[in-house]
C-alpha positions in Angstrom: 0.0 0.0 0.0 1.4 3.7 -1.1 1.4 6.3 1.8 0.3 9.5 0.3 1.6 12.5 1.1 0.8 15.8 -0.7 0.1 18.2 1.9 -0.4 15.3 4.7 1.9 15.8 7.4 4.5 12.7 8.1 4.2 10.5 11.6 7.6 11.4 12.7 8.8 8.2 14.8 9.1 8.3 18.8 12.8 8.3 18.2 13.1 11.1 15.5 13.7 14.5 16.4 13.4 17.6 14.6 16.6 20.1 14.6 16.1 23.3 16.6 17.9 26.5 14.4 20.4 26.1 17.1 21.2 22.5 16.6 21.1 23.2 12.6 23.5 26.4 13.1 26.1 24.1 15.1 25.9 21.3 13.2 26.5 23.7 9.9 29.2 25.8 11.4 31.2 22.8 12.9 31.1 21.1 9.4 32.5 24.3 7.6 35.0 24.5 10.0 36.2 20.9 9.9 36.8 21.2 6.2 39.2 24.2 6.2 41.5 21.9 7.8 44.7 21.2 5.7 45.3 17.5 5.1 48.4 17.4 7.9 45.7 18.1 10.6 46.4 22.4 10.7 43.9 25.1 10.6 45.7 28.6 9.5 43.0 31.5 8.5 44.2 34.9 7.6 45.7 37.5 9.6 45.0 41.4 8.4 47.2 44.4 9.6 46.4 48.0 8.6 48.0 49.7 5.2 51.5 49.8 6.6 52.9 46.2 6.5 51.7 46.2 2.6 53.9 49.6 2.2 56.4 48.3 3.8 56.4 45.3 1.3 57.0 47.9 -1.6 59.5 49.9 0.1 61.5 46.4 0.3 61.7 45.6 -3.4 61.9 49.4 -4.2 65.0 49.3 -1.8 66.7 46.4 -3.0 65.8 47.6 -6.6 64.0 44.5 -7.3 60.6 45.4 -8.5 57.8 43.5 -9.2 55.1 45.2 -11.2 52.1 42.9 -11.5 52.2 41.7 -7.7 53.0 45.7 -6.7 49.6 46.8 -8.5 47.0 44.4 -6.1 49.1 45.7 -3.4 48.3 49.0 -4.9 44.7 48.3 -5.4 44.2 47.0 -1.6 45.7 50.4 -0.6 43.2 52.6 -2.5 40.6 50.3 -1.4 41.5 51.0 2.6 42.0 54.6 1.8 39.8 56.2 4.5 37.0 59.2 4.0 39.1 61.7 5.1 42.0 61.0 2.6 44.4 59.1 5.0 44.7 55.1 6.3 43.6 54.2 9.8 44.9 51.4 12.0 41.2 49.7 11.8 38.5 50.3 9.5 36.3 53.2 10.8 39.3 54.5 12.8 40.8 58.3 12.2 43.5 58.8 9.8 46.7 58.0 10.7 49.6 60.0 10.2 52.1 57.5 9.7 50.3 54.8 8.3 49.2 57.6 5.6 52.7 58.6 4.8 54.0 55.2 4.2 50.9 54.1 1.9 51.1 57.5 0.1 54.7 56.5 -1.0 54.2 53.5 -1.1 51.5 54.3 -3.8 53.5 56.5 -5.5 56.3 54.1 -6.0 54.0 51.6 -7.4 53.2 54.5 -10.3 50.3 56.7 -9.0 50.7 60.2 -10.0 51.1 62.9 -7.3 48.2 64.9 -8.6 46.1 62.0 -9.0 42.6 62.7 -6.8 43.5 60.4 -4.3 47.1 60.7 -4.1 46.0 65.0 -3.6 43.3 63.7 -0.6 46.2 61.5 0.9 48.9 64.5 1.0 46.3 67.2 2.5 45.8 64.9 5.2 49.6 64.2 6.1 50.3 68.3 5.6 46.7 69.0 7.7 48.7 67.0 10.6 52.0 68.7 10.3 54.1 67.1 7.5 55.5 63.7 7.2 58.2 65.0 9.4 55.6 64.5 12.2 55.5 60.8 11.2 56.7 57.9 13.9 59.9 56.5 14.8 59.4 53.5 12.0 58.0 55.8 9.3 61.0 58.2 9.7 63.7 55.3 9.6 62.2 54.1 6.3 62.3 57.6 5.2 66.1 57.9 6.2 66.7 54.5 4.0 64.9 56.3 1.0 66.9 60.0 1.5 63.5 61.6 2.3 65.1 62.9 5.6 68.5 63.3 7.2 69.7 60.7 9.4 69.6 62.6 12.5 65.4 62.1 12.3 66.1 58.9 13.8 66.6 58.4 17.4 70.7 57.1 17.7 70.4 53.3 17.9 74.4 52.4 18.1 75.0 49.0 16.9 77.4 49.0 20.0 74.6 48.2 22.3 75.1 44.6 21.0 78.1 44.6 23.4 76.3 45.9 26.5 76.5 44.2 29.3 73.4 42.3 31.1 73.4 45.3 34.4 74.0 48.1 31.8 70.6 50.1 31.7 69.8 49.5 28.1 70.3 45.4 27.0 68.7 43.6 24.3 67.2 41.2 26.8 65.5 44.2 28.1 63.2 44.6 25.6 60.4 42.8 23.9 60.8 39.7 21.2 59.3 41.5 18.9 61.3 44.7 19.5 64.8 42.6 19.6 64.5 41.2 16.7 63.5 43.9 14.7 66.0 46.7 16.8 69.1 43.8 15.9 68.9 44.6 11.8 68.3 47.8 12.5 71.4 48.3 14.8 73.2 47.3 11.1 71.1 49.6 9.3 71.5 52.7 11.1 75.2 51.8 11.9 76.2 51.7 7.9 73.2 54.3 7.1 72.4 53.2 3.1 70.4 54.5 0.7 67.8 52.7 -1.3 68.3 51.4 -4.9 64.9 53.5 -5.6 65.3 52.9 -9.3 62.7 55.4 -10.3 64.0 58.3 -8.3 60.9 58.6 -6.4 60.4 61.5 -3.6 57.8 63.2 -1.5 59.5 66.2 -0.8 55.6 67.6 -1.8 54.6 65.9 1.8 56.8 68.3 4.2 55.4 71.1 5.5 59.2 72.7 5.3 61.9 70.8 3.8 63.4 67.9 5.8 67.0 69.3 5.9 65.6 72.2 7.5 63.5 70.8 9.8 64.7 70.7 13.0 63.7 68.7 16.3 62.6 65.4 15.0 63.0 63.7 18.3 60.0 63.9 20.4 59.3 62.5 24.1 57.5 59.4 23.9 55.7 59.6 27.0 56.0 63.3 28.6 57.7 62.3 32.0 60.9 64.0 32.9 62.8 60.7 32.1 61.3 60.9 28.6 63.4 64.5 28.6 66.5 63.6 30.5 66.9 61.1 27.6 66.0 63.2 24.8 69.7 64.8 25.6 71.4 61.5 26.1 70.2 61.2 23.0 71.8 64.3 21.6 74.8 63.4 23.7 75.4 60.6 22.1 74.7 62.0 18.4 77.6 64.1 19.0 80.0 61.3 19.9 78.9 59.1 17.2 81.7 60.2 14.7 84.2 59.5 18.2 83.0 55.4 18.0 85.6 53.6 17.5 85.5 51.3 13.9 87.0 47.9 15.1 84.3 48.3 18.2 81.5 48.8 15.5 82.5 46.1 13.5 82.3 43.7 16.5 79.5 44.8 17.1 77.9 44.2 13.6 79.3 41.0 13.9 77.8 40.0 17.4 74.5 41.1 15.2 74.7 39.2 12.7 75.1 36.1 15.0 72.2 36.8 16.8 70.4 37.0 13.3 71.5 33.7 11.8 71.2 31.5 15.3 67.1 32.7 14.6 66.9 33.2 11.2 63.9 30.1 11.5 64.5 29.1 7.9 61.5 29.5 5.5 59.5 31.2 8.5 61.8 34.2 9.0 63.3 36.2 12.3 60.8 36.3 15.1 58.3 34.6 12.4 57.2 38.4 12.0 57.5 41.2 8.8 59.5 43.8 10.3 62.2 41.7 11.5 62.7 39.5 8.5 62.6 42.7 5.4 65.1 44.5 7.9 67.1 41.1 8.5 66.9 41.2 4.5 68.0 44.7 3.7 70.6 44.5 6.6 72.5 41.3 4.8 72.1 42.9 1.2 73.7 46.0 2.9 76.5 44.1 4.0 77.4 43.1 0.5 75.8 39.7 0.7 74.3 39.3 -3.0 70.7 38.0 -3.7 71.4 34.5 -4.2 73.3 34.3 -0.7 71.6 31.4 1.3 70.9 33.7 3.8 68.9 36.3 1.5 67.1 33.6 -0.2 65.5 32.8 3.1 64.9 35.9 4.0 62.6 36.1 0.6 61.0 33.2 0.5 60.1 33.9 4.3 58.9 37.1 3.1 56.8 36.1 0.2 54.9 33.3 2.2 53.0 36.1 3.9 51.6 37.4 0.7 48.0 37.0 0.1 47.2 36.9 -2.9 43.6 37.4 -4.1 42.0 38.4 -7.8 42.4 41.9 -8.0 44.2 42.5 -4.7 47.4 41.2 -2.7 48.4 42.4 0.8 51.0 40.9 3.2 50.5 39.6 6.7 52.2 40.7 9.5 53.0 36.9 10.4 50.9 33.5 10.1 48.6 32.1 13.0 48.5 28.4 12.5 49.2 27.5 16.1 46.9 29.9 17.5 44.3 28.6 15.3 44.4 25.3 15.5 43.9 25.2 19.0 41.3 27.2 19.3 39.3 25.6 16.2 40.1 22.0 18.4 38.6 23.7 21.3 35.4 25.0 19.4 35.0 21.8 17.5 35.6 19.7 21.2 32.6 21.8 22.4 30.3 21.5 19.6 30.6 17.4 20.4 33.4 16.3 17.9 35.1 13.3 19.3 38.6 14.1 20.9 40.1 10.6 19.8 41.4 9.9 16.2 39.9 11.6 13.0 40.2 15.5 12.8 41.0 15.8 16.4 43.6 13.3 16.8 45.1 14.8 13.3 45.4 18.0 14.9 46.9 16.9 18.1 49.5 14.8 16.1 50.4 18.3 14.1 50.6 20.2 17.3 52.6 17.9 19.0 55.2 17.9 16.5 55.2 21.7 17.1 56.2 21.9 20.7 59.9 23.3 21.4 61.7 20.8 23.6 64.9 21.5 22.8 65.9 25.3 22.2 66.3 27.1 25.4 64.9 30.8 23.5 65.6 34.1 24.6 62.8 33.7 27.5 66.3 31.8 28.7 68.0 35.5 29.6 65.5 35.3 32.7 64.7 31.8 32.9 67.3 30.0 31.9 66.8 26.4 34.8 63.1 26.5 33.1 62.9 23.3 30.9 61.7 24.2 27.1 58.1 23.0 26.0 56.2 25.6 24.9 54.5 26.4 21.3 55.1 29.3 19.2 52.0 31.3 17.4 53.7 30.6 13.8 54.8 27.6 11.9 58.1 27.6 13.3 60.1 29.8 15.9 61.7 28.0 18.1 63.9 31.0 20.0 60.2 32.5 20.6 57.5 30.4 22.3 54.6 31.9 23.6 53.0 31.7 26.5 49.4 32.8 25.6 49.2 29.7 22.8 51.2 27.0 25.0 47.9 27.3 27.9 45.3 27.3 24.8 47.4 24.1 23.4 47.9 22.4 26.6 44.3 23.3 27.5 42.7 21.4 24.1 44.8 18.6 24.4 43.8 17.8 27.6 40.6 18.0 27.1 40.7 15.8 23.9 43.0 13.0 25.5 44.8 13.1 28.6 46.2 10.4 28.9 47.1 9.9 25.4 48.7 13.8 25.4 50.2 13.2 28.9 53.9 13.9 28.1 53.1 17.3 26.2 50.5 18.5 28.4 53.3 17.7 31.4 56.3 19.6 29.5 53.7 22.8 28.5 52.4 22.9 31.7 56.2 23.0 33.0 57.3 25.7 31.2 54.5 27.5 31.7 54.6 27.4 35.7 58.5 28.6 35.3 57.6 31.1 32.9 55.1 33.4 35.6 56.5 36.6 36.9 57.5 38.0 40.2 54.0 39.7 39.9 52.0 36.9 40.1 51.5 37.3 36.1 52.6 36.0 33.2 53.7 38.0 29.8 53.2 36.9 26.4 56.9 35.9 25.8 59.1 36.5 28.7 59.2 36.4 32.2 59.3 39.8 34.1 60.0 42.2 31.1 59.2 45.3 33.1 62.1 47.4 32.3 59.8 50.9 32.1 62.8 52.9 32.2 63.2 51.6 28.6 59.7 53.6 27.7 61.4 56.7 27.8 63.8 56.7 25.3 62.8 58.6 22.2 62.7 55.4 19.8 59.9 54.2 22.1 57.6 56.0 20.5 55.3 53.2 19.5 55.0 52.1 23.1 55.5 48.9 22.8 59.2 48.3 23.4 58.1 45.7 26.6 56.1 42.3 26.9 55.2 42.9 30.8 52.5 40.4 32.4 48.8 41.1 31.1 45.7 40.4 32.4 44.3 38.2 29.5 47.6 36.3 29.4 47.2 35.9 33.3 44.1 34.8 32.7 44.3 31.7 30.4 47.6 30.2 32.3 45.3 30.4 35.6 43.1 28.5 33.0 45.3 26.2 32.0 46.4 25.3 35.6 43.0 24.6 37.0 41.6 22.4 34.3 45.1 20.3 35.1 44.0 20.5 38.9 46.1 23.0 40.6 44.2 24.4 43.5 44.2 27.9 45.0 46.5 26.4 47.7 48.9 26.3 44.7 51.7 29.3 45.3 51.2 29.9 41.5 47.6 29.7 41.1 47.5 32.3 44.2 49.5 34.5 42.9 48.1 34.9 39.6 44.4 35.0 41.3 45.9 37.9 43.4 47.1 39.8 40.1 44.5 39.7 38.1 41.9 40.9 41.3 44.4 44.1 41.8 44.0 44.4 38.0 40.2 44.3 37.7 39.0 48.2 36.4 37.4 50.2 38.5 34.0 49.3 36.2 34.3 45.9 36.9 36.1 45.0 33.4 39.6 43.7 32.6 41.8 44.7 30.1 42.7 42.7 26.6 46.1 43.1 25.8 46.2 40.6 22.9 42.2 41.3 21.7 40.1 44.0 21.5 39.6 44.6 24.6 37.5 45.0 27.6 35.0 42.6 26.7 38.2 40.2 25.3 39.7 40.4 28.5 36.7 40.3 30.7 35.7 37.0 28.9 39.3 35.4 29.4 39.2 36.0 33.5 35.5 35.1 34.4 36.7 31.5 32.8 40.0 31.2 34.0 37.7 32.4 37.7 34.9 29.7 36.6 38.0 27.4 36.2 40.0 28.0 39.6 36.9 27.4 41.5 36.0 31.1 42.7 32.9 32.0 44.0 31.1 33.7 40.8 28.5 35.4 43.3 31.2 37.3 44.4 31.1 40.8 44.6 33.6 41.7 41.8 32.6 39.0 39.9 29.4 40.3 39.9 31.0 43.4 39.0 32.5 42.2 35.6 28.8 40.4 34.7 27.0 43.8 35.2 29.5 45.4 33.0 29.2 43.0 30.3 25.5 43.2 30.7 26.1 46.9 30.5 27.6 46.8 26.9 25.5 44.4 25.4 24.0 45.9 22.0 20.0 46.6 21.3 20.5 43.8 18.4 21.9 42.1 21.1 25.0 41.5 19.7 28.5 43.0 22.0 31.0 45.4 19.6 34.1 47.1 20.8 36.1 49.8 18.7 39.7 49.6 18.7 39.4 53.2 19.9 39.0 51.9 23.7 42.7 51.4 23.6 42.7 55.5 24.2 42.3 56.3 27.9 40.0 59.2 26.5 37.7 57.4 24.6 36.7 54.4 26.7 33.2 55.7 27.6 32.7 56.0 23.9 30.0 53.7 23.2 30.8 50.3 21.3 30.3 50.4 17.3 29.0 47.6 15.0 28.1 44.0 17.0 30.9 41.7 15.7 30.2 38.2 16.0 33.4 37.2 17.9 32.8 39.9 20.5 29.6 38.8 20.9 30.8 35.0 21.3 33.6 36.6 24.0 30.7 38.2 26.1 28.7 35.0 25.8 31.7 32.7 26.9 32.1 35.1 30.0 28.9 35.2 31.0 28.4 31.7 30.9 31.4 30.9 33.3 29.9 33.2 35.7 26.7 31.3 35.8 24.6 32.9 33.8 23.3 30.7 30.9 19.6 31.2 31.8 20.3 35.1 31.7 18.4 37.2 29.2 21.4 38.9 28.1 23.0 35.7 27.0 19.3 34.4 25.5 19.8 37.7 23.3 23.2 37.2 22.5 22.5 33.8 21.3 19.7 35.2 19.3 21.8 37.3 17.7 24.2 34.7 16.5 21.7 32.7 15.0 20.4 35.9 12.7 23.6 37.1 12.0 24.8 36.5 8.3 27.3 34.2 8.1 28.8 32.1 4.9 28.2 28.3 6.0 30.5 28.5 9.0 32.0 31.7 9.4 30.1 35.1 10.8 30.7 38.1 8.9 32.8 40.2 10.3 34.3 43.6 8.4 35.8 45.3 11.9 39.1 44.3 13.3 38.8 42.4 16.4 42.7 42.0 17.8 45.5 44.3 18.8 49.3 44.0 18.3 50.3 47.2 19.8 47.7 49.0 21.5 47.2 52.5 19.4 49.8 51.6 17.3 48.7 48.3 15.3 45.5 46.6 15.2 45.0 43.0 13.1 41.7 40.6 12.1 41.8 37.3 12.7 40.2 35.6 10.1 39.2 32.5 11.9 37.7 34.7 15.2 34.6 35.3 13.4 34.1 31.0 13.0 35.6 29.5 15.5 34.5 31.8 18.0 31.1 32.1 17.5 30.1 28.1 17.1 32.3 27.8 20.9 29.7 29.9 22.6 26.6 28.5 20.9 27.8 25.1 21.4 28.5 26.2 25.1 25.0 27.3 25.6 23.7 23.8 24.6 25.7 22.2 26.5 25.1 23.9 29.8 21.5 23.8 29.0 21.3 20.1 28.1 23.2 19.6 31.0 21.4 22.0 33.4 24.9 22.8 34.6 26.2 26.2 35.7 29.9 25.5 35.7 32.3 24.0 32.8 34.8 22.1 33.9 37.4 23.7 31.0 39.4 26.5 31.5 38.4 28.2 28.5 
């Protein structure tokens, strides 16, 4: 006998359920996400700066002479693309112009072959001339300037080569400073101490961008931070200026040398100094400024380094600042974990396997200069860099493969965990790649103008190592675990909120303490807890979607009200909420609503804003992957704790 069926509703079976939209929207988002893994087991999404690093990738090949048209054009196109309304670049999309960032993608465009009077190019120079001059422009911007002959070498702060030789108690060392800093300051040591000039092939200026010519222009050198120190070293500056033609030459060339040493031990092969731009074009031009031709082993990796950051899309190219690969495949194992994927074997087990191969047991880094009887174990962000592990990926690594086999992970989870427990400051915090890096006298010298010279401990940092720790079971009897619950309660704003170092921002670094606080066991009724929920509550959209600007990284403009609901954000504010106990809360049913309208393309939310920081004020990135992974964690969260009428996650993420 036929059943009919027409417009006759189906007898679903007693066993057959029909898919909520937020079963359908996990189940969607998880399979998308599973199938942007790369074969070896790897996720790696893009990772978008602002218009500089893409300038800076022209400036390279105009320097060395070695131009190449076709590729220089889609750089081109991406930088009249991200031209902003008022005729300069921003740091984030919807930010204000940027005085710096518009003088290096102004040349930048016109050494790719835009005419000076062309309607942009005119918009571009009235808004560096409108903010005093390229003169005006930062430390960075005026040192590639100096390379090009645009200004006089005394527009750069001295930065003697000779510190090389310093010793360790001197009040300037190169152990002093940030990872990111050393190994971009190194090649730059070279630079400045042999001062070249770039090949520039087609004689391009932009003398048309001063406000008075650069050899007339006089105080260049500005205080970074307006203390006293900032002055008293403004004239140790010009102090030394003076005795720079005094330096002895055998002293500078061991000191070049002891540079170049501490170049080649890290050159990290095919994924380049520090695994970071800046350090590997400068390692680049510093080598071919030496003599060494382009075919020198050394210059060849440097450029194939180099090129592997180019994106490189139909109309447009732009270059990353660095790859994420680590960073992302934890976090897409910890999304995937929580949306029900099984932690043993098949994608899971694949990414494990790659990660595992990934942790640095052997090389004692630069974290070594003040933790040198710590044994190695951590994970860098990228690829490869061995001399650089980091701290903030090793907990989110450790933390997912715990949770997808403990016992079959044991020996990695045990060395990460290691490293990570030697690697926490006097504080009771832990920094991003070294252990007490809070040299602030070093903030104060006039080529810290970026403000970023220092990796000190953080409070989103802080917060996933207390993470990490808990889900391993270390109690708050632990000294570590106390003293990192300490710091981050003295670090707590007065609004209840913590600060994101490494993501934009309060509502990033709210959500990474109430879990690490969920985690340790703290009491989420608490009084500041309860602080930190109300303030989330607080910024919660009308679509009910959460959206921080970059802009709250400015003291003065952190009661400006949020901008556009990003997905991400919104999945942050979620997680946090839920780790203080409030699934059934109407804020986070909104926020899940939210999530479920939002567009997205099979897995992945749109997102247009930035949602990350590098150096807050100074650089702001978008991480591809936030806007997938992200998003799919917090709704699979939710179900969970529903299903399981729990208030508490057992995970310290």
């Amino acid at each position: 006998m036929r059943m009919r069926t027409g417009n006759v509703a189906r007898r679903l079976p007693q066993t057959e359920t029909i898919e909520t939209p937020l079963d359908a929207t996990i189940r969607e988002a998880s399979a998308w996400l599973a199938a942007q893994q790369a074969a070896d087991g790897h996720w790696v999404f893009e990772l978008e700066a602002d218009a500089t690093i893409p300038s800076e990738y022209i400036f390279l090949n105009h320097f060395l002479g070695e131009i190449d048209d076709r590729s220089e054009q889609k750089i081109a196109g991406y930088l009249r693309r991200t031209q902003g309304a008022d005729g300069g670049w921003p740091l984030f999309p919807g930010g204000d112009c940027d005085l710096s960032a518009t003088v290096k993608a102004y040349y930048a465009l016109k050494l790719a072959g835009d005419p000076a009077d062309a309607p942009h190019m005119m918009r571009a120079r009235n808004a560096i001339l409108a903010r005093g001059g390229a003169a005006r422009a930062n430390v960075f911007c005026r040192i590639m300037l100096a390379l090009f002959g645009q200004v006089p070498w005394r527009a750069v702060p001295v930065i003697p080569v000779e510190a090389m030789l310093l010793p360790k108690w001197a009040p300037f060392h190169i152990d002093k400073v940030s990872y990111w800093s050393r190994t971009v300051m190194v090649p730059l040591f070279i630079l400045y101490a042999l001062k070249p000039r770039a090949k520039n092939p087609r004689g391009i200026d932009i003398r048309e961008a001063f406000v008075s010519p650069p050899d007339h222009q006089h105080h260049y050198q500005v205080n970074p931070t307006g203390h006293w120190l900032g002055e008293a070293l403004l004239r140790v500056d010009s102090a030394l200026r003076a005795a720079e033609p005094l330096a002895p030459r055998p002293l500078q060339r061991n000191a070049i040398d002891a540079a170049l040493a501490f170049i080649r031990e890290r050159l990290n092969g095919v994924d380049g100094l520090g695994g970071i731009y800046p350090a590997m074009a400068f390692a680049l031009m510093a080598f071919r400024s030496l003599g060494q031709p382009a075919d020198h082993p050394d210059c060849v990796l440097c450029r194939q380094a180099i090129e592997r950051l180019i994106v490189q899309r139909e109309t447009e190219a732009y270059c990353q600042p660095c790859v994420s690969p680590v960073w992302d495949t934890g976090l897409a194992m910890h999304a995937l974990l929580e949306a029900g994927v099984s932690g043993t074997g098949g994608m899971i087990g694949r990414a494990a396997a790659w990660l595992k191969e990934r942790q640095i047991l052997t090389v004692v880094g630069d974290w070594g200069a003040n933790r040198g009887h710590v044994a190695p174990g951590g994970w860098a962000f990228q690829y490869r860099n061995d001399h650089y592990p980091d701290v903030d990926d090793t907990a989110v690594v450790v933390m997912a493969l715990h949770r997808a086999n403990a016992e079959a992970h044991r020996n990695a989870i045990a060395r990460g965990a290691g490293w990570i427990l030697g690697m926490q400051s006097r504080n009771g915090g832990w920094g991003a790649f070294d252990a007490d890096n809070e040299y602030y006298l070093l903030d104060h010298i006039p080529f810290a103008d970026h403000g970023a010279l220092l990796d000190p401990p953080t409070d989103d940092v802080t917060a996933r190592c207390l993470g990490m720790l808990s889900q391993l079971g270390y109690g708050t009897s632990h000294p570590v675990v106390a003293r990192a619950l300490r710091f981050l309660q003295e670090r707590q704003e007065a609004n209840g909120s913590w600060f994101g170092r490494w993501g934009t921002n309060y509502v990033y670094g709210t959500w990474s303490v109430l879990c690490a606080l969920n985690a340790v066991g703290e009491d989420m009724q608490a009084p500041y807890v309860r602080r930190a929920v109300a303030w989330l509550e607080s910024q919660q959209r009308a679509d009910g979607g959460w959206g921080e600007s970059c802009e709250t990284y400015w003291p003065e403009r952190r009661a400006k009200p949020f901008g556009t609901s990003l997905p991400s954000q919104t999945a942050w504010a979620l997680l946090g909420l839920m780790a203080a106990g409030e699934v059934d809360s109407e804020a986070v049913r909104r926020g899940v609503d939210y999530l479920l309208r939002a567009p997205r393309d099979g897995g992945q939310w749109r997102e247009d804003h930035y949602n990350a920081v590098g150096f807050p004020r100074v650089f702001y990135l978008k991480y591809y992957g936030y806007s997938a992974y992200f998003p799919l964690w917090a709704l699979a969260r939710y179900r969970n704790l529903r299903h399981g009428d729990r208030r508490r996650t057992p995970y310290g993420l």
